[in-house]
N, C-alpha and C positions, 0 to 999 in steps of 0.2 A: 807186533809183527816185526820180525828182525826183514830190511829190505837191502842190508852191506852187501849182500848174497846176490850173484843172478840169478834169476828165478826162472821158470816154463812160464807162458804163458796157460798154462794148462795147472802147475802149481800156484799161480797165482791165483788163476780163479777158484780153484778149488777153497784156497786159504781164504779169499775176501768171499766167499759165499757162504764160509762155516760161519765167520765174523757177524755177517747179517743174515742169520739161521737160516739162509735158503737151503732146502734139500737138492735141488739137482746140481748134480757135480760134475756134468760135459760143459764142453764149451760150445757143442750144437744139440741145441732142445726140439722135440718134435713136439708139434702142433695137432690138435684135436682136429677133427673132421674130414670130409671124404672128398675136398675140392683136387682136381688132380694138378691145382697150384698153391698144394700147402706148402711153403720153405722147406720143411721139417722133414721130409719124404728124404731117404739117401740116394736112391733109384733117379737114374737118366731120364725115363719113363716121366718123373714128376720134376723135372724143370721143365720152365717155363717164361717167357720173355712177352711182357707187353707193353706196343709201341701208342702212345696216344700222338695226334694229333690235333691240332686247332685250326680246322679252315675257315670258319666263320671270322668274320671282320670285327677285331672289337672282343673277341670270346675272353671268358674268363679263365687267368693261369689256375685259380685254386680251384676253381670248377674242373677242370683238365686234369690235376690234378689228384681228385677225387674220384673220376671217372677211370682213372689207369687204376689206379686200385682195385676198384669195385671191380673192374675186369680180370681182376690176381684174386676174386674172391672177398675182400674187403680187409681192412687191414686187421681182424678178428684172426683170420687166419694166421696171422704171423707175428703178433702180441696182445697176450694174456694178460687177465685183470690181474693186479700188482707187477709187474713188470717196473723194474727200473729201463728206461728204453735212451741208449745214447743215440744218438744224431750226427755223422760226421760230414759236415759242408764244406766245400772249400771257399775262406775266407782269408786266404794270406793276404789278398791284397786291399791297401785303403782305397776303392774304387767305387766309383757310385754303378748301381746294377745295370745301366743300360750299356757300360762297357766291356760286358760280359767275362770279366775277370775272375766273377764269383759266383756263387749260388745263389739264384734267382730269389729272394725273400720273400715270394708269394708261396713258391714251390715250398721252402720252407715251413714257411707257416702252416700249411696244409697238411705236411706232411705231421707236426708235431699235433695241432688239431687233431689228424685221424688216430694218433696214438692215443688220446687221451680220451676219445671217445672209445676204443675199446677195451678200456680199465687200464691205461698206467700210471703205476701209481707216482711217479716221477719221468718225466721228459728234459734231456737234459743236449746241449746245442756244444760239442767241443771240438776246438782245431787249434795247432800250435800255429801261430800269424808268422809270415814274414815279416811284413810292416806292423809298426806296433799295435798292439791288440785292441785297445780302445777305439784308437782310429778305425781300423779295420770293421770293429762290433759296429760304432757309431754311422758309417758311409757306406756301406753294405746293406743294410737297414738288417742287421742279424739282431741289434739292441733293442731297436722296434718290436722284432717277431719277439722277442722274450717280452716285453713288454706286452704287449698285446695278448699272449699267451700264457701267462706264467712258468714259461719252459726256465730252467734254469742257464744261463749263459757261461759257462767255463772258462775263466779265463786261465792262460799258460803260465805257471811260474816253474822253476828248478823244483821246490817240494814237490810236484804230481810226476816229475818225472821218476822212472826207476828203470833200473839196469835189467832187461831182463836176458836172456837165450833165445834170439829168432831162432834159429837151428837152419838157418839160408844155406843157400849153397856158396852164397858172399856174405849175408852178413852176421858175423856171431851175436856177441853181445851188444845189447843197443840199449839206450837209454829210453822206454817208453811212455807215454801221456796214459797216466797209469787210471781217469775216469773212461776212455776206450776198453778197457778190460775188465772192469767193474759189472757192465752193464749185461743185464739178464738179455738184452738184443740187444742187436748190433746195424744201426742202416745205414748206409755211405750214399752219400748227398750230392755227386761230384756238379763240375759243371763241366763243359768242353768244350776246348780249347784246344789253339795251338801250340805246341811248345817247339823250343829253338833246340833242343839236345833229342827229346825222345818221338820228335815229332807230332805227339798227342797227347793230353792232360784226361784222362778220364775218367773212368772208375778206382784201377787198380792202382796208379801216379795217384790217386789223392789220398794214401796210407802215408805216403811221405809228410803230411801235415799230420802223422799220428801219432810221432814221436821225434823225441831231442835229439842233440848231437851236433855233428857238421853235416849240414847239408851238401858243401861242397863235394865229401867223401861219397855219397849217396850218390849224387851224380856221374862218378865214375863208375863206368860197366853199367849205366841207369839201366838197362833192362832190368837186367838180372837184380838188380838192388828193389825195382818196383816189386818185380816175380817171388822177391823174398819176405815185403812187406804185405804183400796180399795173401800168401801162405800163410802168416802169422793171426793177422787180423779176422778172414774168413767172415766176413758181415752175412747176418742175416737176411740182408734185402739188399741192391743196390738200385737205385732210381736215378739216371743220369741226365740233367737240366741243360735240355739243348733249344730252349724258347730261345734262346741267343747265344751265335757259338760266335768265338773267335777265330777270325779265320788266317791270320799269321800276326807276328809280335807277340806272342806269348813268350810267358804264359801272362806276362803281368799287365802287356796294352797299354791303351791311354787314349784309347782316339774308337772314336765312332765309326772312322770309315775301316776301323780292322773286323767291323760286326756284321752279322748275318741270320736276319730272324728265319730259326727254322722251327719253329713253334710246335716242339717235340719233347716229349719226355718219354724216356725206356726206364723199363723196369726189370728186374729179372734176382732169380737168384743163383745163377750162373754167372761167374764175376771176368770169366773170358767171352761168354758172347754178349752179354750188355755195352762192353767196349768194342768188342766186333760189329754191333749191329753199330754203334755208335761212328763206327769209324769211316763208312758209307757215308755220312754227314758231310762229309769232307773229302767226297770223291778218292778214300783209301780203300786199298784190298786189307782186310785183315791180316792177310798171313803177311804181308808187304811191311806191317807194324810192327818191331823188334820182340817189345815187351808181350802183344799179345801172342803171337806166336813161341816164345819161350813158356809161356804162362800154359798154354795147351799143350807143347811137349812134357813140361815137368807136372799133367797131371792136375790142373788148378780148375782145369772147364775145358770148353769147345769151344772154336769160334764158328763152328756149323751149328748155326743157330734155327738153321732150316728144321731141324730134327728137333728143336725143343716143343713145347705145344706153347702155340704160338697166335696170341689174339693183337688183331691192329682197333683202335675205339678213336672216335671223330666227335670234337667237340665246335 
């Protein structure tokens, strides 16, 4: 495969799925059965957003976990036996989990767990680090969940990355983390936080760990650079890790008193009202959020999440 070339992401998949003789050639797959929260549904009708909570004292995050699912139908719904299934966390930073910098490693875990229970045939955990990647795998407990699980851990070099055509309205050609494009599904892992430039780390801010380049450059016009990344990537599931959000010092922290247990996870596969409902967390109006709000003009989802069908589950 000649890669000097920018490529579609739509070309590329196409080419790395003839590679590994998969027959489906979209880059969104529908899903078998009649749950009116299968991903795979195009229809407004069949989005759908669920919010778990943990009120009990002591509860369990992969139990919690487990339970937001099963109320999405279970993760059957939304990967199939052989599935190569990527996993995208946010792990830029070397931070241990209780300072809510990163993706909770239970949630994690759980989530690759329920992948492999309903037939994939590879589970595989990828994010480009800020801080170096080791560090970040190791103090994160991300190198653990692969241990623990036999998910495969990704680590970032220049060979994964490739040039390809977001077709953004800012950014053209980008250099992408080319095992994100690989993958028969797609779930975004985020966590949430505060940030110092876009005001919120969520769902659709964490495609910026999906690919190379200058991040500095990404940050200028940050809306529109997130709105352009989340067009590109379009993850099958998003599940956003708000058992502990950061509530300013973002995105990177360091101190326990920036935390705030809201023993929450959203789910949804609407990648603008997951971050809308998410943004409530944080005592924000949706529309009030740059990136979500450009993200519903250009077309990418709703953050009127009132209209999705909509289960809340208490663990």
């Amino acid at each position: 495969m000649n890669f000097k070339q920018p490529i579609t992401r739509r070309q590329s998949l196409r080419k790395l799925l003839h590679l590994t003789g998969c027959l489906a050639l979209t880059g969104a797959a529908t899903w078998p059965g009649k749950s009116p929260f299968s991903a795979g549904a195009a229809s407004a009708n069949n989005k759908f957003l669920v919010e778990g909570i943990g009120q009990t004292d002591g509860y369990d995050v992969k139990a919690l976990t487990r339970k937001t699912f099963e109320a999405a139908g279970g993760m059957g719904q939304f990967v199939s036996k052989g599935d190569i299934v990527v996993i995208k966390p946010n792990l830029s930073w070397a931070r241990r989990p209780d300072l809510a910098a990163t993706t909770h490693p239970e949630v994690m875990e759980a989530v690759v767990e329920l992948c492999q229970e309903a037939g994939a045939k590879k589970v595989r955990i990828a994010d480009n680090t800020i801080h170096d990647a080791r560090r970040c795998f190791a103090i994160t407990g991300a190198g653990m969940v692969a241990k623990n699980t036999g998910a495969d851990l990704i680590f970032p070099r220049s060979t994964l990355m490739r040039d390809m055509k977001l077709q953004g309205n800012r950014l053209g050609i980008w250099p992408v983390f080319v095992p994100l494009i690989e993958a028969d599904k797609l779930i975004n892992l985020p966590v949430a936080k505060h940030h110092s430039l876009s005001t919120l780390t969520l769902g659709m801010k964490n495609w910026i760990g999906g690919v190379g380049g200058s991040r500095w450059s990404l940050h200028q016009d940050i809306s529109q650079s997130i709105v352009d990344l989340a067009h590109f990537f379009k993850p099958d599931l998003t599940l956003i890790d708000a058992v502990r959000i950061m509530t300013r010092n973002g995105p990177s922290g360091g101190s326990t008193a920036d935390v705030e247990a809201k023993n929450t996870l959203i789910l949804s596969n609407d990648p603008v009202a997951v971050d809308a409902k998410a943004a409530l967390l944080f005592g924000r109006q949706p529309k009030d959020i740059g990136f979500i709000r450009l993200a519903q003009k250009q077309g990418l989802g709703s953050y009127d999440f009132q209209n999705l069908n909509y289960q809340k589950v208490v663990l």
